[in-house]
N, CA and C of each residue as an Amber inpcrd file, in Angstrom:
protein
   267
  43.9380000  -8.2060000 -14.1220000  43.6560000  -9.3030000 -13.2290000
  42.1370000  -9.4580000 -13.0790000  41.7250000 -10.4900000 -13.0280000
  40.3850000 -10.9140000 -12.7810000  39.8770000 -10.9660000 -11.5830000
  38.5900000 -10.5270000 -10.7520000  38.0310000 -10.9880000  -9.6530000
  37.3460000 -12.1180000  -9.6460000  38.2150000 -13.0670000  -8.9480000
  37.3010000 -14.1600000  -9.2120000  37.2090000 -14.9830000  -7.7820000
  36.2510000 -14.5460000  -6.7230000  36.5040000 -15.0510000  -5.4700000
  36.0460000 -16.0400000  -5.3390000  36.0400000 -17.1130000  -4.7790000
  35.8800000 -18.5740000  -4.9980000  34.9790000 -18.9030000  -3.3110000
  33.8380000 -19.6320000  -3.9280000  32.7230000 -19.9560000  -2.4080000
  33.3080000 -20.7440000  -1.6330000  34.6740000 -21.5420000  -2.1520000
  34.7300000 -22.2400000  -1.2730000  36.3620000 -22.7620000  -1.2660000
  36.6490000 -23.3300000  -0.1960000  38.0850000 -22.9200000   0.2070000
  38.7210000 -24.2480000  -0.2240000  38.9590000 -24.0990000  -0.9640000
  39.5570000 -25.4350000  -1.8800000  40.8770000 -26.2190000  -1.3090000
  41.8810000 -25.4330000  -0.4670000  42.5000000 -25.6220000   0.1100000
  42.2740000 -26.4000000   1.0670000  41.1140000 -26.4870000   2.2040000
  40.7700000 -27.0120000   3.1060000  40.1470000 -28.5230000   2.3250000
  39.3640000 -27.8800000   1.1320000  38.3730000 -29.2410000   1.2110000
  39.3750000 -30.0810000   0.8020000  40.7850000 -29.8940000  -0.0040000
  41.5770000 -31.2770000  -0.4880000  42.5840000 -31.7870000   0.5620000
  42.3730000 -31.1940000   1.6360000  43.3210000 -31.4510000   2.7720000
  42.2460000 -32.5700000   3.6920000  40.9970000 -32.1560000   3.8660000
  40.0870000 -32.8140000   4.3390000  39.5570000 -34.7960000   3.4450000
  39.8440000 -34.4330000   1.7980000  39.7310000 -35.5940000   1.0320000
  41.0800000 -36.7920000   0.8000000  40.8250000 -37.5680000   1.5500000
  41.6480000 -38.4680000   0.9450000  41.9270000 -39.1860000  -0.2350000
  41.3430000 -38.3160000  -0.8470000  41.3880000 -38.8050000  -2.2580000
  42.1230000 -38.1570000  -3.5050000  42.4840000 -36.4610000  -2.6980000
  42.8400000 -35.2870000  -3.4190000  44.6330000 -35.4640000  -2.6840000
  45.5120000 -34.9330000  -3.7210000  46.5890000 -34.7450000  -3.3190000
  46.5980000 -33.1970000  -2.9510000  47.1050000 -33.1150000  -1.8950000
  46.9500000 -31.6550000  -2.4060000  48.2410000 -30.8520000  -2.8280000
  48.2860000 -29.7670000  -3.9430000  49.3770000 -29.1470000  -4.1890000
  49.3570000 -27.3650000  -3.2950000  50.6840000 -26.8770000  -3.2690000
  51.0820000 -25.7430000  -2.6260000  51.7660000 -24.9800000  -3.4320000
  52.1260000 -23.7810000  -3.3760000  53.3670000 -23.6670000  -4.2560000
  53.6810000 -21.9420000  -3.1380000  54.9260000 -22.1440000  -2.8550000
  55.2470000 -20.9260000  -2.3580000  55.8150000 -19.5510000  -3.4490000
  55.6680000 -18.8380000  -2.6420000  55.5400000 -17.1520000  -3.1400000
  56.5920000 -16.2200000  -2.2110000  57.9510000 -15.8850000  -2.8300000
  58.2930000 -15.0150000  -1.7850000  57.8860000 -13.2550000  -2.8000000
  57.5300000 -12.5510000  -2.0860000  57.2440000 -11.2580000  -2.2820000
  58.7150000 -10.0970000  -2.3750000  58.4070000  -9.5960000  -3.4290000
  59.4530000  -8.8910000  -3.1430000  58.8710000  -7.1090000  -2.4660000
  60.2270000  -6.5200000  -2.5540000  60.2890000  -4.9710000  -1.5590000
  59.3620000  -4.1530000  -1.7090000  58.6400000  -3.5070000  -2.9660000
  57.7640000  -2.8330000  -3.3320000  56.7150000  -3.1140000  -3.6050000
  55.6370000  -2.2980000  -3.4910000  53.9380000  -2.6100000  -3.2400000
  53.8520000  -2.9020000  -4.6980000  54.0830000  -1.8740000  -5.8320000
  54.0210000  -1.9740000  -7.0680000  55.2910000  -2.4750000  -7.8810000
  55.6840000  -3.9340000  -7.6940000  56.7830000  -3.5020000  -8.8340000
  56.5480000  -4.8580000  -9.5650000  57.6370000  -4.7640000 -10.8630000
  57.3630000  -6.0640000 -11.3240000  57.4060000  -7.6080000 -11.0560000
  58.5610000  -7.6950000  -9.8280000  57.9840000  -8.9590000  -8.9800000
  56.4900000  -8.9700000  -8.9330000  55.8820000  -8.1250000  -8.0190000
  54.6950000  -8.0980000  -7.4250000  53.9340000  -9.1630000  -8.5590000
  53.6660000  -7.5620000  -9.4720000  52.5010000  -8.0720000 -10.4490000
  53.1490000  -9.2660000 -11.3830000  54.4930000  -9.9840000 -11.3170000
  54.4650000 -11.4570000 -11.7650000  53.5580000 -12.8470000 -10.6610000
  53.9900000 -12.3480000  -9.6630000  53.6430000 -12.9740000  -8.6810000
  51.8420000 -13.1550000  -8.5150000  51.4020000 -12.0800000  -8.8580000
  49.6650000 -12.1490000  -9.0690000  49.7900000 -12.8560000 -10.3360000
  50.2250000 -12.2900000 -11.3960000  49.7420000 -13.0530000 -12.6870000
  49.9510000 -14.6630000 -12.7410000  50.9760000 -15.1140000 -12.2300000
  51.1180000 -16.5580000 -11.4830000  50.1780000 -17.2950000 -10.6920000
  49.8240000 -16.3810000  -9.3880000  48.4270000 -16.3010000  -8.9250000
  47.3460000 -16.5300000  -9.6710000  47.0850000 -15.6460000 -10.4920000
  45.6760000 -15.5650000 -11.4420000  45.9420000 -17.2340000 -12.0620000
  47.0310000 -17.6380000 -13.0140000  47.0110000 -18.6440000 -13.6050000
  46.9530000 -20.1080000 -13.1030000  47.5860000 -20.1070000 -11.5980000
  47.0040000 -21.2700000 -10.6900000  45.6380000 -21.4530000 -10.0970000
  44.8780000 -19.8900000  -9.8820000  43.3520000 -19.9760000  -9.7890000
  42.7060000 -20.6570000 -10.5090000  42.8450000 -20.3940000 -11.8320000
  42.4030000 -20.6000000 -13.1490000  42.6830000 -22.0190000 -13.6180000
  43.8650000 -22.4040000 -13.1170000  44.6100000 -23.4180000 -13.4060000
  43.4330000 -24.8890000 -12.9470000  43.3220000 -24.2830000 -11.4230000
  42.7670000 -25.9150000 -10.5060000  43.3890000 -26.6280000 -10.2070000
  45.0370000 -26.5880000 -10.7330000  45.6310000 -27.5390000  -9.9660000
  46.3420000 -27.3750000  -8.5360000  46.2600000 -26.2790000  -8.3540000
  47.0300000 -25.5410000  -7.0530000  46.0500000 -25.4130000  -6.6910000
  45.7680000 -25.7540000  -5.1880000  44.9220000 -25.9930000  -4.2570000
  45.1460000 -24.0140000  -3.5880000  46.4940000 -24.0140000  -3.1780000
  46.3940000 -22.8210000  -1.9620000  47.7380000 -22.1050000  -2.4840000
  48.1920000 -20.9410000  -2.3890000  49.5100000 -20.6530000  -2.2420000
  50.0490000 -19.9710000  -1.2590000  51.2410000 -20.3030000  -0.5260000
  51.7960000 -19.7530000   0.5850000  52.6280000 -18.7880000   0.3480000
  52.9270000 -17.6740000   1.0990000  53.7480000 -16.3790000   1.0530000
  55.0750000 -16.2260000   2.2160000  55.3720000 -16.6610000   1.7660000
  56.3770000 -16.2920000   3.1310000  57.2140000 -14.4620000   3.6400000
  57.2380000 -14.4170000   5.0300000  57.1730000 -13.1000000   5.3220000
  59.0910000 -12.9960000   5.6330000  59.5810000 -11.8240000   4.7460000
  61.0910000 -11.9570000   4.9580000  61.7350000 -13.0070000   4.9550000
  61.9330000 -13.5980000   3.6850000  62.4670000 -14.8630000   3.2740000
  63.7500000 -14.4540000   3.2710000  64.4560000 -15.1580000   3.9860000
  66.0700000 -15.3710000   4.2270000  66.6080000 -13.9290000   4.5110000
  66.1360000 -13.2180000   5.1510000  65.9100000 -12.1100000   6.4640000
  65.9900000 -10.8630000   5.4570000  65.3710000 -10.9180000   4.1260000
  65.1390000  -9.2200000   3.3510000  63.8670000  -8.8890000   3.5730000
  63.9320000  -7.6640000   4.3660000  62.5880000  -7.1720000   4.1050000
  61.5950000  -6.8070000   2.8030000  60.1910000  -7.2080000   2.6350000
  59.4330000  -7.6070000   1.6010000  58.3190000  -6.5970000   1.9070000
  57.2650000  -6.6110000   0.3800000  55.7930000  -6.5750000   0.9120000
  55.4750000  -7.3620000   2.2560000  54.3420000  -7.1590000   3.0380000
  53.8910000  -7.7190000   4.0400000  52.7340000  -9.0160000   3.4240000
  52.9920000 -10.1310000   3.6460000  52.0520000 -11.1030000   3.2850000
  50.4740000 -11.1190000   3.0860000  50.4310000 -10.0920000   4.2650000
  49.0450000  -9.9080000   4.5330000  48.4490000  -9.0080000   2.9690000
  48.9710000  -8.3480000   2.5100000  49.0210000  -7.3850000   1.4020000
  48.6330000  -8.2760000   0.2980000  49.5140000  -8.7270000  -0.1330000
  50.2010000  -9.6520000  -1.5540000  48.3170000 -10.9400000  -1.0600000
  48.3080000 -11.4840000   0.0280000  47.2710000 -12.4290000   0.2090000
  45.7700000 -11.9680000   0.1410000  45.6830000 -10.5640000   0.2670000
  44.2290000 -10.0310000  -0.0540000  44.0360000  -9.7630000  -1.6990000
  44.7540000  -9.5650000  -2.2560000  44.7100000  -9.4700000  -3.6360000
  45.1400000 -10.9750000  -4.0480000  45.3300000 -12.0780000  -3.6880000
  45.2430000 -13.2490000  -4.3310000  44.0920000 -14.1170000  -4.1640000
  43.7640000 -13.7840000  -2.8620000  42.2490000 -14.2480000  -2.5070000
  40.8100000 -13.7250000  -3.5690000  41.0430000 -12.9780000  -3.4600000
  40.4620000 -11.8080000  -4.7730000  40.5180000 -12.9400000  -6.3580000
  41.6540000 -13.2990000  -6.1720000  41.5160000 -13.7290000  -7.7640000
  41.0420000 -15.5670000  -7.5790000  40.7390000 -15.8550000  -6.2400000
  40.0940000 -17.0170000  -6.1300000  40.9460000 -18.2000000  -5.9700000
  42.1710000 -17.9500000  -5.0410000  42.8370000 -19.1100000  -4.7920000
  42.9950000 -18.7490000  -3.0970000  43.2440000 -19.8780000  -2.1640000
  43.6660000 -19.4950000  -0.8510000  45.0610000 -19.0970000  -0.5930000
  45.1960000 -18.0840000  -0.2560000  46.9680000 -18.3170000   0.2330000
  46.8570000 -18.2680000   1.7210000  48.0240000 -18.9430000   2.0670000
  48.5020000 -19.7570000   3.3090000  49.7800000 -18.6100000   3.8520000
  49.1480000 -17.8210000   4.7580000  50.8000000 -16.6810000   5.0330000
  51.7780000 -17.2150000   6.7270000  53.0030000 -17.3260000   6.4600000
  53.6970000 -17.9680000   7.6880000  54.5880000 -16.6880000   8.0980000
  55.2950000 -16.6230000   9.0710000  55.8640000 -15.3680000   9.4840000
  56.8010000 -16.0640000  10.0070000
């Protein structure tokens, strides 16, 4: 995975432009810190950073009541690769 932290919060500024649509794309996390959900879920990450067309991505915390990674987790390592994620509980 790449570090690629981004100056500026891209998320906000296309929400702020009326000119930008903005896109989202949600993320549910699965049970383990390390498993292969996880690291699909970053590499997905990495490729919407990279991408530009995904503005932010959201995580949702215990999607349809299974306990998960904690959002907060999964969102410091996506920030890292230079996209915003958006975490709801």
């Amino acid at each position: 995975m790449n570090y690629n932290p981004s100056p500026k919060n891209r998320f906000k500024e296309s929400l702020l432009n009326k000119n930008v649509f903005t896109i989202t794309c949600e993320l549910v996390p699965g049970r383990g810190s390390r498993s292969k959900a996880q690291d699909n879920l970053l590499a997905f990450a990495e490729k919407a950073a990279l991408g530009g067309q995904i503005q932010a991505l959201s995580i949702t915390e215990n999607a349809g009541g299974h306990p998960a990674l904690s959002p907060e987790v999964l969102g410091k390592e996506i920030l890292k690769l230079g996209i915003d994620p958006v975490m709801s509980g």
